[in-house]
N, C-alpha and C positions, 0 to 999 in steps of 0.2 A: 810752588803752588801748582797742581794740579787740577784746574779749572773745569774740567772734565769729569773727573772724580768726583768733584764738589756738586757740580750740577746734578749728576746721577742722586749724590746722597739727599739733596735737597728736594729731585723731582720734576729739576728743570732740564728740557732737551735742547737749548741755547744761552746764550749770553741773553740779559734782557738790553732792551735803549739805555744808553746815558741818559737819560733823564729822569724826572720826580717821579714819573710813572712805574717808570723801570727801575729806580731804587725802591720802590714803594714793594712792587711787585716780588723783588729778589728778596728782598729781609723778611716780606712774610712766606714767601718759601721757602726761608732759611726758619725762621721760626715754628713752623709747622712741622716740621722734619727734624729736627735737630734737638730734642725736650732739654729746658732746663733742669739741672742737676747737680746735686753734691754728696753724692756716694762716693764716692775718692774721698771724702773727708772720713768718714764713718766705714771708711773699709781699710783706713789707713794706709792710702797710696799715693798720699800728697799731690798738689795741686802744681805742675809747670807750665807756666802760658809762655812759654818761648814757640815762635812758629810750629818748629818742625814737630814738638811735642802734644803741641794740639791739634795740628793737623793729622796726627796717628792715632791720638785718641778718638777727634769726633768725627773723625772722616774714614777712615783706615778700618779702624774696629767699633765703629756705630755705635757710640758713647756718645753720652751727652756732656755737659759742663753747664761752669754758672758766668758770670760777667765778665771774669777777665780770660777766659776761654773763649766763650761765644764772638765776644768782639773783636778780638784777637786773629780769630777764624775770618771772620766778616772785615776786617781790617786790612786783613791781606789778601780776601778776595776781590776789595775795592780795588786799592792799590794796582792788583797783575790786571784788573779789566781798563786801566788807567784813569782810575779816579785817587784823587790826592785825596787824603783824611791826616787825621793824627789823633790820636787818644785825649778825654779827659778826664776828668776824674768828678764825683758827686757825691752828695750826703745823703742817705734815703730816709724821708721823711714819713713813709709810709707805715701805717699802727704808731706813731710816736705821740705822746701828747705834746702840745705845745708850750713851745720853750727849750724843748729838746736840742741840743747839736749834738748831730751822730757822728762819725769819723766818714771818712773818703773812702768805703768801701763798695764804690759802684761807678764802672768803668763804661763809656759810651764815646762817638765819634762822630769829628766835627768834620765834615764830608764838602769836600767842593766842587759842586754841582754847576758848570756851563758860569762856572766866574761867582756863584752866590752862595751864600756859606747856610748849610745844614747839621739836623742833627739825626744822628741814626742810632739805631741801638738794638743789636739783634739778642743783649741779654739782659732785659729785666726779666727777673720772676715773679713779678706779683702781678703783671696783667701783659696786655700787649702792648706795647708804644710804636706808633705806627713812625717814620722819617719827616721832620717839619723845619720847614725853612728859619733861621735862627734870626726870627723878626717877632716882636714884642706885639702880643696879643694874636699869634699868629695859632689856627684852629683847624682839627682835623678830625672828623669821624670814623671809627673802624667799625668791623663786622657785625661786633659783638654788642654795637650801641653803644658804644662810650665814644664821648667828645674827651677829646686832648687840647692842652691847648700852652703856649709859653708867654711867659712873662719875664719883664724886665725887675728883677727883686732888689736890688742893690749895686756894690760894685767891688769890682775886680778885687778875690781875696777876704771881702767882708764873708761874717758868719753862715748870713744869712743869702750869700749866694748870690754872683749877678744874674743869675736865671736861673725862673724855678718853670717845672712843669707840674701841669696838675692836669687830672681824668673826673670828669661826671658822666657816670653810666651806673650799671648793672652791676651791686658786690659780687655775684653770682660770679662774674665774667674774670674774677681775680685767684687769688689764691688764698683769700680767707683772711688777711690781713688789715683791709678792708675794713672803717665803719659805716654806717649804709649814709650812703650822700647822693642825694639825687643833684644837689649841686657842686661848686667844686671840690677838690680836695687834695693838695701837695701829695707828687711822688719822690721828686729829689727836686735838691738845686744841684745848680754849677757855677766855674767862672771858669774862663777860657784860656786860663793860665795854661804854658809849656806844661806837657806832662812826658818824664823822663822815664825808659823801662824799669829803671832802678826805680821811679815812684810805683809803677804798677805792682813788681812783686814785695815791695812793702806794703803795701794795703792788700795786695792775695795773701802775704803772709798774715798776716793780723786776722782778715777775714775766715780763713781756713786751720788757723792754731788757738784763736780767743777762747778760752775757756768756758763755758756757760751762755754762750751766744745761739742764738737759732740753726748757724750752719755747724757747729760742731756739736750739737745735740740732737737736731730733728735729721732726720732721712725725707729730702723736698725731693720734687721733680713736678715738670710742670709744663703744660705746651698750648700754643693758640690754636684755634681750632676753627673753623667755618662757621660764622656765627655763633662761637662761643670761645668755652677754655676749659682745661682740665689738669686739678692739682694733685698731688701725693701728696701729705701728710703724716709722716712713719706709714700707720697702717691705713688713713682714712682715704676715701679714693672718692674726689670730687669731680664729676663731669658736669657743665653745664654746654647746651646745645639748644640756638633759638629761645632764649629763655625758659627752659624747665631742667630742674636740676635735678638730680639722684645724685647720693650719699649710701656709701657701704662701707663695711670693715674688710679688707685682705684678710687673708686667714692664712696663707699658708705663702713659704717661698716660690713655688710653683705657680703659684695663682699670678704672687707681684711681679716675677719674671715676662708672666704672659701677658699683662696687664704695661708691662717700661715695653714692650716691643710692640704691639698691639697699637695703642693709644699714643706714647709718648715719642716714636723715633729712636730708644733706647737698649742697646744691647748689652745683656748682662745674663749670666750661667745662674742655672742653680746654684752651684754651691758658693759663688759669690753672694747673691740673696743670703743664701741661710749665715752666712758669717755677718750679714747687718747688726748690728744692737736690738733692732725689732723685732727678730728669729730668735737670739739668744737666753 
């Protein structure tokens, strides 16, 4: 881990405090900088969240990724600042009607903060989830006006997750998956079960090969933003900033290339664009 390197991509010119402050502070300038994405699926150049592999993609050559990349990243730049974590694993609940059980394809980190245990997660896609202390009704406000907040749902192994987290804000502020809820509304559960690398790249695998699933169909990308957020959609290009949104169609590869570096932290060529599904 090159920590140095990291900071530059990120935007930071130091290490922040070990503390809530300073995790708070580092994941959202990891998340600002770093856009969610799953072009590697749709460009067919397969997904490896092994270290060294993700640290060349999102750090190296200014690519983004999706959960078990992002975290991965953030996992091991805990770890070298000498904070202890370890991986878990979650259902995403987010656009599901209820009753649903989705598979464990969303990966986050249970972070040991000064002896009290947290949760961090620099890659969800569908909004921003800010780091919250892993205590039952425990609530935190971000930029873009949504409250977050965890609950105690079950136990260890059950379906329905020993903790789930939920956001009431602004659908604006997500990536469109979103029904509109001005009060709460499930983004994943978890339980705090060992999770083994060989469990991570089974659920990247599944995630990144499932046939007919969102990530091997749609071209996402996605990034938090200063009082707001801003999604891809193949071609539809959602920003929202201080509550007012604008919606447009991409039109060309040049445009969405200029648009993943511009906006989202994302480096990617022309003629990588134009070989997307969306171009062809």
């Amino acid at each position: 881990m090159d920590l140095a390197r990291y900071f530059a991509r990120i935007g930071l010119s130091e290490a922040p405090a070990l503390s809530p402050e300073g995790l708070a502070s580092l994941q959202q300038a990891h998340r600002r900088s770093i856009g969610f994405e799953n072009l590697a699926i749709l460009l067919s150049e397969g997904i490896r969240i092994d270290s060294e592999s993700v640290f060349e993609k999102l750090v190296t050559r200014g690519r983004g990724g999706y959960c078990f990349e992002q975290n991965r990243l953030f996992s091991d730049v805990l770890s070298a600042m000498g904070l202890v974590n370890r991986p878990l694993l979650a259902r995403v609940l987010l656009g599901l009607g209820e009753g649903v059980v989705p598979p464990r394809t969303h990966t986050l980190l249970l972070v040991n903060l000064g002896g009290e245990a947290w949760i961090a997660d620099a890659g969800f896609g569908g909004s921003y989830v800010p780091p919250l202390p892993l205590e039952d009704g425990a609530q935190v406000q971000t930029g873009d006006g949504a409250w977050h907040r965890l609950l105690r749902s079950g136990e260890r192994g059950s379906l329905g997750g020993e903790w789930r987290l939920e956001r009431a804000g602004p659908v604006s502020a997500t990536d469109g998956r979103a029904a509109p809820h001005g009060d709460w509304q499930p983004q994943y559960v978890f339980d705090l079960a060992e999770v083994a690398q060989d469990d991570l790249e089974l659920s990247n695998h599944w995630t990144a090969t499932r046939p007919a699933t969102r990530f091997t169909t749609v071209c996402i990308a996605t990034v938090a933003l200063e009082g707001g957020f801003a999604s891809l959609s193949d071609r539809q290009f959602t920003l929202n900033r201080n509550g007012a949104s604008a919606v447009r169609q991409i039109e060309n590869p040049a445009e969405y290339v200029r648009l993943l570096s511009e906006v989202f932290g994302i480096a990617l060529s022309e003629a990588e664009a134009a070989r997307l599904p969306i171009f062809r």
